[in-house]
N, C-alpha and C positions, 0 to 999 in steps of 0.2 A: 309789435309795438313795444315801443319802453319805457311807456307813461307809469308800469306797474312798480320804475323800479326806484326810480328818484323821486321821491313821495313823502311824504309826511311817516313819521310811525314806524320807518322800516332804517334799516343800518347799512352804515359805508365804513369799511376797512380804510385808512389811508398808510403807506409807508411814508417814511419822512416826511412826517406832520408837521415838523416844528417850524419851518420856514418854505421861503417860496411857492413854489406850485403847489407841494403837498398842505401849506396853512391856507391858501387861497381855498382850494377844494375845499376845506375843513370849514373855513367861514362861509361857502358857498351854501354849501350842504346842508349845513346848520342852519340856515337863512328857508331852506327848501323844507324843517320839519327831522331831519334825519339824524338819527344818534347816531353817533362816533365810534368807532374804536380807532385808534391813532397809535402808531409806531415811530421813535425817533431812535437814536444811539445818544443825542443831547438833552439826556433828565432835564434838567435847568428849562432850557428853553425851550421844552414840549410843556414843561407843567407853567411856566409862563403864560405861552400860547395858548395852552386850556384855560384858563383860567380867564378868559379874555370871552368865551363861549358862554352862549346861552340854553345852549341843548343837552341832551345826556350824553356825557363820554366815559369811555375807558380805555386808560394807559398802561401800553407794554413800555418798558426802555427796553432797547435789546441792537442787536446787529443784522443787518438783512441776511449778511453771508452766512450766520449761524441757524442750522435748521433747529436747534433749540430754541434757540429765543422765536421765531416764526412758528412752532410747534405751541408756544406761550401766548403767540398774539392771536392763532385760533382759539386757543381755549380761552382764555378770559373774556374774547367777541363773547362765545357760547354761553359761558357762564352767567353774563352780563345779559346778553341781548336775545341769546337763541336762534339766529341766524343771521347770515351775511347778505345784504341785497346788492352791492357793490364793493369790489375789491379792486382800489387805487394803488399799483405797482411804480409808485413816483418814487422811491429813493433812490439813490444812484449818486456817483461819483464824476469828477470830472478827469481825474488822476491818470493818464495814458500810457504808451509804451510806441515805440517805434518799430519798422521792423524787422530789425535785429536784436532788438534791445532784450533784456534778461527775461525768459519765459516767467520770473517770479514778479516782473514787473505788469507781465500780461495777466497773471493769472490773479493779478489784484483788480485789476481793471474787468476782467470776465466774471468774476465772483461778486462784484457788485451789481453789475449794470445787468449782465446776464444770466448768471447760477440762480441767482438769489430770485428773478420771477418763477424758474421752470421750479424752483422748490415750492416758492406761493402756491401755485399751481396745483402740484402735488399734493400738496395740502388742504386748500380750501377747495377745488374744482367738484372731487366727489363730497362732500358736504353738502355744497350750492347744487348737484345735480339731486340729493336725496331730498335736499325740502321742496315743500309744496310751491311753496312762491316762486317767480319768474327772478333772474339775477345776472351780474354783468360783472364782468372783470376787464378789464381795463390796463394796458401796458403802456407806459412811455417810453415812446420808441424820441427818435430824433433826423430831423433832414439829412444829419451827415451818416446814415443808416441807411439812405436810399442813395444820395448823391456822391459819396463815398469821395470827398475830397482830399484830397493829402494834408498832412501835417497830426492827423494824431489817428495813426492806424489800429491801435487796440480800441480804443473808442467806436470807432465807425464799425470794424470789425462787431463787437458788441451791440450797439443797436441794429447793425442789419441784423445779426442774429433775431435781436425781439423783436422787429418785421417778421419773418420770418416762423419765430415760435407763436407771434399771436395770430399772423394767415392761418398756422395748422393747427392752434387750439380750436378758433374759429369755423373751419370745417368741419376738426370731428365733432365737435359739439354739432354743428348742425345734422350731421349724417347721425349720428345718435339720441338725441333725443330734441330737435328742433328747436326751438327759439326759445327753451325755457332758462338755459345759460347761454348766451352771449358774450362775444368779447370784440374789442372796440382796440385802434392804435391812434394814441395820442399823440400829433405829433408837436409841440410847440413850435414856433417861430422864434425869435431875436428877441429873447424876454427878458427884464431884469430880474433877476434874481440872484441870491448870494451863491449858487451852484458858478455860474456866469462872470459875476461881480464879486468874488470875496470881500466879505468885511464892511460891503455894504449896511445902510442905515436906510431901511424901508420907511423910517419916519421920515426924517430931516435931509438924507440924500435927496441928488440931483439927476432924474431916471435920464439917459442919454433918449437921443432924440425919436432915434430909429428903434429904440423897444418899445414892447408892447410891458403895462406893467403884469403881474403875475393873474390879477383878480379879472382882466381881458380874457387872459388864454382862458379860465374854467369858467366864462359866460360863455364864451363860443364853443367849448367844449361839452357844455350843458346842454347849447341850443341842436351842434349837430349829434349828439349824443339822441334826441331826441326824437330827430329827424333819422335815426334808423343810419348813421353814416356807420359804415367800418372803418374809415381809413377818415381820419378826422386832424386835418393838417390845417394848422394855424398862420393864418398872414401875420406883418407886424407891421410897424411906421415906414418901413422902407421896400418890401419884397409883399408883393402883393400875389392874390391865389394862382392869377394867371401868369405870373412869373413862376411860381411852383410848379404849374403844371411843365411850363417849357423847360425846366432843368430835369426835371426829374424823367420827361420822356427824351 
């Protein structure tokens, strides 16, 4: 069950807080009773974004690639809150490589999308296995991680990877110490957000027809999060579940 973990009282990690999915989650959460700890690399518009909350938070600025700054955003959780009941791995990049293109091209794109979870990881996993309470960590993967389309091969390359690292967090966690840590792959759908739409304006923009807006994807991510889903893939205004299913098998 994982009524224990999204609860009033208890704390959610999020990485790139400041906008889209990661702010969505954050006002979700906060709505659900849960203090914050939140990660951006954009001071400005993470302390904006806070400041817009009603719950307890605490802010790291830092870089997801840099295992220093991640090493900052556990301890201040700790300091702050003394444990982590959920860790949101949303930061990420859209920035690709082709493939042939410069290995230092890929290796911006793997350090974002992918180094930077299996660090979280590393980090927060035996913490959340040492506390008493039940906890969940939470990857966002992506469709073109499973359906591996062409046009942007480090990308897809990357999140199949984190398919991939959260299947085998997911088992060992389970073969080791059963359902007390959990992990879940989020995957969204066709969303608006500025990751998607640069430079968009969440206020007074115009969301295209066929997205879902960002505050969708983490209602349905809360409900099958709920429901015990591992594999937690989001429809949107055009591509419906069972359209999902027929690409991806």
């Amino acid at each position: 069950m994982t009524d224990t973990i999204i609860v009033k009282g208890r704390t959610a990690v999020i990485t790139g807080a400041a906008k889209g999915l990661g702010a969505a989650a954050a006002r979700r959460l906060a709505q659900e009773g849960m203090s914050l700890s939140l990660f951006d690399r954009d001071e400005a518009a993470l302390r904006a974004f806070a400041a817009t909350l009603t719950t307890d938070v605490v802010l790291t600025i830092g870089d997801v690639t840099r295992e220093g700054d991640a090493r900052r955003l556990l301890e201040a959780t700790l300091q702050r809150f003394g444990e982590v009941a959920l860790l949101i791995n949303n930061a990420g990049i859209s920035q690709g490589a082709g493939p042939w293109d410069a290995p230092s091209a890929w290796l911006t794109q793997l350090e974002a999308n992918f180094y930077s979870l299996v660090t979280l990881q590393h980090l927060f996993v035996p913490v959340m296995i040492r506390q008493h309470a039940r906890s969940a960590v939470v990857n966002l993967g992506s469709k073109e991680g499973i359906t591996t389309p062409p046009g942007n091969a480090a990308y897809s390359v990357a999140k199949a990877g984190v398919k991939v690292l959260t299947e085998q967090l997911a088992h060992e966690l389970r073969n080791r110490i059963g359902d007390k840590v959990i992990a879940h792959l989020l995957v969204p759908g066709y969303t608006w957000t500025p990751m998607n739409f640069p430079g968009m304006d969440e206020v007074h923009g115009v969301k295209p027809a066929a997205a879902w807006h960002a505050d969708q994807v983490i209602d349905y991510f809360v409900s099958h999060f709920r429901q015990g889903d591992f594999y937690i893939l989001c429809p949107d205004n055009e591509v419906t579940t069972e359209m999902d299913r027929k690409r991806i098998t």
